[in-house]
C-alpha positions, -999 to +999 in steps of 0.1 A: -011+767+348-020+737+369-018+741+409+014+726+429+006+692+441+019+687+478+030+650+484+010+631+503+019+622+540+031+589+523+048+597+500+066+621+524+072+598+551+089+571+522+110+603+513+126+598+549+138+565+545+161+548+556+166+567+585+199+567+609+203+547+639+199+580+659+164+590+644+154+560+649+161+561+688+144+591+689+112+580+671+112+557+692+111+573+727+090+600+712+064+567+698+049+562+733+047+596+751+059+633+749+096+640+763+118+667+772+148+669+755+168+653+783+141+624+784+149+617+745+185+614+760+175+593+787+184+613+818+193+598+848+159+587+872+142+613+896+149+645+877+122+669+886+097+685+862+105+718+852+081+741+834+110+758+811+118+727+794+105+721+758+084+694+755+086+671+721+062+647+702+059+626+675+039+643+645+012+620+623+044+620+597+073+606+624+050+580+631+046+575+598+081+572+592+085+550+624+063+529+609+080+525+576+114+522+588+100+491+611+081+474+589+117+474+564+142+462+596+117+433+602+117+422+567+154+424+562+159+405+598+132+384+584+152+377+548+185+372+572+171+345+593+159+326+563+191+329+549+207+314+581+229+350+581+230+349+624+220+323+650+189+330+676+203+331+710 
């Protein structure tokens, strides 16, 4: 009987994809420092610190993932603007 494999952190980070627009917000505020809950919602400005809240960050596989997801958006905006699909601003 041959042992389980476990899949690879790429092969589970491709598993992910694509992701939805919300996951992708969230990888996103997680990608440059830890955040409460709120602060992944974007709470309003000057709320105070508070020791009960649970603090969230991104893991080696969400920025993986992050990764992944922006490396496909920026070759399909890439394949869209050589196709002439939207005008720059």
């Amino acid at each position: 009987m041959s042992p389980i494999r476990k899949p690879t952190l790429e092969e589970r980070a491709n598993s992910q994809l694509p992701l939805t627009s919300t996951v992708m917000q969230i990888l996103l505020s997680l990608s440059t420092e830890d955040r409460h809950g709120l602060g992944i919602a974007d709470s309003p400005a000057g709320d105070s610190d508070d020791p009960r809240r649970r603090y969230y960050r991104i893991t080696p596989l969400g920025r993986r993932v992050l990764e992944l997801e922006t490396e496909r958006l920026a070759t399909l905006v890439g394949t869209a603007h050589r196709r002439r699909a939207f005008k720059r601003p």
